[in-house]
C-alpha positions as CSV (number, residue, x, y, z in Angstrom):
1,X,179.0,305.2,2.9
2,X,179.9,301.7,3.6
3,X,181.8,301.0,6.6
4,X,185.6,299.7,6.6
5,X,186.3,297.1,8.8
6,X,189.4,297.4,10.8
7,X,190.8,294.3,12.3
8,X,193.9,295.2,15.2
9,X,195.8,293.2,16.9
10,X,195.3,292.8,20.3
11,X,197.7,293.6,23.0
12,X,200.3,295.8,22.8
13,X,200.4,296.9,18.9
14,X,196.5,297.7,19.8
15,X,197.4,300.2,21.8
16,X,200.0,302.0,19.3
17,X,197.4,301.2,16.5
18,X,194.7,303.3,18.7
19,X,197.1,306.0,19.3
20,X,198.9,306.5,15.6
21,X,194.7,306.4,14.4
22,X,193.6,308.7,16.7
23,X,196.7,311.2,15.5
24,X,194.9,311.0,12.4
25,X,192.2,312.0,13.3
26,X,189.8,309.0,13.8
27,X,188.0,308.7,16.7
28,X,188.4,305.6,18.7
29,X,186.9,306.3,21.8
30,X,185.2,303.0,21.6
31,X,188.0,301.3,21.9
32,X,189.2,303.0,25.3
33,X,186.1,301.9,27.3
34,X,185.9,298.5,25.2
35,X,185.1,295.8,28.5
36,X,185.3,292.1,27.4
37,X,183.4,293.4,23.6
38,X,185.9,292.6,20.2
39,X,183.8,294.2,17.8
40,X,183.5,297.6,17.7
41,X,181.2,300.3,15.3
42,X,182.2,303.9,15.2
43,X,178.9,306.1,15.8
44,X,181.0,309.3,13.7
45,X,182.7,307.3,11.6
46,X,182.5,304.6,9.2
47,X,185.0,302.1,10.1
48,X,184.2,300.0,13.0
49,X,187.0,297.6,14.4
50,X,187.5,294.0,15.3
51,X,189.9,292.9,17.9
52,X,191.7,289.8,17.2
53,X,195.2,287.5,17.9
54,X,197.5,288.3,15.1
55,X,197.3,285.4,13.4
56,X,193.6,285.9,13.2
57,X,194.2,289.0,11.7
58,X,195.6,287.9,8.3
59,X,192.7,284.9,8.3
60,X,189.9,287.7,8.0
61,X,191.3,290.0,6.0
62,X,192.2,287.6,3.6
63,X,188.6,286.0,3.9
64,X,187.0,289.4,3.7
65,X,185.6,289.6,7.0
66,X,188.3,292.9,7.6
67,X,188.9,295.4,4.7
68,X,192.1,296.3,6.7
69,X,194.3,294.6,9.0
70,X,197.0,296.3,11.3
71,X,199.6,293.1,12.1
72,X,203.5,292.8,12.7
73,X,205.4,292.2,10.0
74,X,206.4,289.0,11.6
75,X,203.4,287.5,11.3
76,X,202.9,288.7,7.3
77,X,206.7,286.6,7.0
78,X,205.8,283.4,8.0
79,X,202.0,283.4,6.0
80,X,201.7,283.3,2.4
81,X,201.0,286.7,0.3
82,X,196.8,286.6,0.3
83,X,196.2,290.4,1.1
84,X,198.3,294.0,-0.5
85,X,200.7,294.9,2.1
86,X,199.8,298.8,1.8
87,X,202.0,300.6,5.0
88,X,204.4,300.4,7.1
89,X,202.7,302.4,10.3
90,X,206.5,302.6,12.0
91,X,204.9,301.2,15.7
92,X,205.8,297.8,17.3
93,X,209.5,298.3,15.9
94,X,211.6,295.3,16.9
95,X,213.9,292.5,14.7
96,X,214.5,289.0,14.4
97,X,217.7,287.8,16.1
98,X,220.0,284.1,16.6
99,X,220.2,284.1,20.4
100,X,222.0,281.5,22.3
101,X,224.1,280.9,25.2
102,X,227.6,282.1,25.6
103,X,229.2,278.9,24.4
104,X,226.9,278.9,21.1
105,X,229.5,279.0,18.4
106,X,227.8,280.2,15.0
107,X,230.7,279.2,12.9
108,X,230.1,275.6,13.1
109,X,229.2,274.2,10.2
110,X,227.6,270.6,11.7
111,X,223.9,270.4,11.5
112,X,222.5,272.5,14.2
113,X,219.2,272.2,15.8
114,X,217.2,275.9,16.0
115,X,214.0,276.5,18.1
116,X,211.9,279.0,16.8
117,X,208.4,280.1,16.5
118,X,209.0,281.0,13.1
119,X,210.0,278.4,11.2
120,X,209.8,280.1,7.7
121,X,211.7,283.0,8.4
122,X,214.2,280.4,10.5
123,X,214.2,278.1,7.1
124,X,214.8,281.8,5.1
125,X,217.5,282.7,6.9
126,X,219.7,279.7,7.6
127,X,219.0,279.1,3.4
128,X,220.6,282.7,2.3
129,X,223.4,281.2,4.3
130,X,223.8,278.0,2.9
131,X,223.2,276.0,6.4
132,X,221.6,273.0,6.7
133,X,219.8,273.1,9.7
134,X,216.5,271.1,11.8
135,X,214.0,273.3,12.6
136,X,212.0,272.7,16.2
137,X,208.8,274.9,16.3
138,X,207.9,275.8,19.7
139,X,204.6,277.7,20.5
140,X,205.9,279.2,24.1
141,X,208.7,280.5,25.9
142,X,211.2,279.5,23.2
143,X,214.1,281.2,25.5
144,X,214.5,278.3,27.7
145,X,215.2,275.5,24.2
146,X,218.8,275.9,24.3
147,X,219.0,276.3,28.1
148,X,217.4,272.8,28.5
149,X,219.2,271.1,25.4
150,X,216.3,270.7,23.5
151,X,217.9,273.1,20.5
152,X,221.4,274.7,19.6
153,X,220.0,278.5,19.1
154,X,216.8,280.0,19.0
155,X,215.3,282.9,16.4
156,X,213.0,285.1,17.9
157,X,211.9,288.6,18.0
158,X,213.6,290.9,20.1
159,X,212.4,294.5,21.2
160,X,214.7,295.2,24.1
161,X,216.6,292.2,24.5
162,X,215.6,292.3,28.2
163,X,214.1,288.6,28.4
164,X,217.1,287.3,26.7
165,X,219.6,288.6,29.5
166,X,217.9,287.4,32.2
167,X,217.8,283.9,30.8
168,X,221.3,283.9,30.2
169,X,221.1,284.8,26.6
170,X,223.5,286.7,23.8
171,X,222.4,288.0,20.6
172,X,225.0,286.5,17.9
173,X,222.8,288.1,15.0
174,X,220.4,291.0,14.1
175,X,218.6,289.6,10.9
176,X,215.4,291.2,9.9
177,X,213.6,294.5,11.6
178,X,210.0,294.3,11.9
179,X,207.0,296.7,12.6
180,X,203.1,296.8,12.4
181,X,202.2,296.7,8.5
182,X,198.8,297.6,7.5
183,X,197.5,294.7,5.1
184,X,194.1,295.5,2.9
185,X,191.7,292.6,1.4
186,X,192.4,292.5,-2.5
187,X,188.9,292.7,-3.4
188,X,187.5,295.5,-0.9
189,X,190.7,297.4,-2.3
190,X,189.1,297.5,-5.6
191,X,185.5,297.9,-4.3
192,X,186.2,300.8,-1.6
193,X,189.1,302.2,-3.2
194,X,188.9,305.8,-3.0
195,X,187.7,304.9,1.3
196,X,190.7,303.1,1.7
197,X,193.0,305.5,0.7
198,X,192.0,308.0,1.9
199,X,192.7,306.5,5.3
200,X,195.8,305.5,4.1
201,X,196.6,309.3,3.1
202,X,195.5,310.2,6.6
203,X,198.2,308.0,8.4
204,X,200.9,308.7,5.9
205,X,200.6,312.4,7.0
206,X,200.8,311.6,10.5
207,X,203.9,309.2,10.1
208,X,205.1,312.0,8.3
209,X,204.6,314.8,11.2
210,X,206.1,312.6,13.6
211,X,209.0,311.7,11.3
C-alpha cells in the first residue's frame, strides 16, 4: 500500500494535529523525538508526515507533494480553492476580529485605513458591509498599526484576546471563527480514495467521542 503524505503545520496546531491523530489511533511517535528532521516515514504505518509553515502547506498539497494537508482555516480564506476541503478537525479554534483602540469609532463612514495580514478576508468583510476601505498588509506584529498611526483598525486572529489587552486593544467585532481544516490533493483523492477515507472515518469517530 502506498503511503499518504501528511503535511502539518508546524507550531502549535502540530501539536493538536499529533494528539487528535494519535486518538485515532495512528502512531506518531516519530514525530515526538523529531530533532531538527521535517520529513517523517511511519515504520507501522503508511502515511509518513512533512512538517511545514502554513502557507507551505496548501503549496504541496495542491502540487501533489502532500495527499493531505492539516492547516487553519485562515490560511484556506485568503488562498484560492486548489485542493477538497474534506474536515473540520475542531483544534486551533479561534476567530477573526476588528480590534482597535478605545477611541476607534466603527460607525464612521469616511474611508478608513485597516492593517491586516489578511487582506482578502479584510476586503471580504469590509465588502458585505458596503465600506470602502484601504487595505495595509503587514507581515508582523500587526497590534502595534493603529497604536503608531500607521492604520485606523486592524483584523487579526484572536484566540484569547490576551495580546490585544496588553497593547491597549478592544475587540469592536467577532467576524469569522476559524479551526484546523484538513485539505486533500484532488487527484490523490481520486487515486487513493478508499486510503483517504478511511483516515478520514478514523478522525471523524474521534471528533465524535470527544464531542
Amino acid at each position: 500500500m502506498k503511503s499518504l503524505q501528511i503535511a502539518l503545520t508546524k507550531g502549535r496546531l502540530e501539536k493538536s494535529a499529533v494528539a487528535l491523530l494519535e486518538k485515532a489511533g495512528v502512531n506518531c511517535d516519530m514525530l515526538h523525538e523529531k530533532s531538527r528532521k521535517l520529513i517523517f516515514a511511519s515504520e507501522t504505518e503508511p502515511y509518513s508526515f512533512i512538517l511545514a509553515k502554513a502557507p507551505d502547506v496548501t503549496t504541496y498539497v495542491k502540487h501533489g507533494v502532500a495527499d493531505i494537508g492539516i492547516v487553519g482555516k485562515d490560511v484556506l480564506m485568503e488562498q484560492d480553492k486548489e485542493h477538497y476541503e474534506m474536515l473540520d478537525l475542531k483544534i486551533g479554534q479561534c476567530q477573526f476580529c476588528l480590534a482597535s483602540t478605545p477611541s476607534y469609532d466603527p460607525s464612521d463612514y469616511r474611508r478608513k485605513i485597516i492593517a491586516t495580514k489578511y487582506p482578502t478576508v479584510a476586503t471580504k468583510y469590509f465588502r458585505e458591509r458596503g465600506e470602502d476601505v484601504e487595505i495595509i498588509k503587514i507581515e508582523g506584529s500587526v497590534e502595534m498599526a493603529p497604536i503608531l498611526g500607521l492604520a485606523d483598525a486592524i483584523i487579526d486572529i484572536v484566540e484569547t484576546g490576551s495580546t490585544l489587552r496588553e497593547n491597549g486593544l478592544v475587540i469592536f467585532d467577532t467576524m469569522y471563527a476559524i479551526s484546523a481544516r484538513l485539505i486533500v490533493n484532488k487527484a490523490s483523492l481520486k487515486r487513493n480514495k478508499a486510503q483517504i477515507f478511511e483516515l478520514i472515518d478514523r478522525l471523524e469517530n474521534t471528533l465524535e467521542v470527544d464531542a
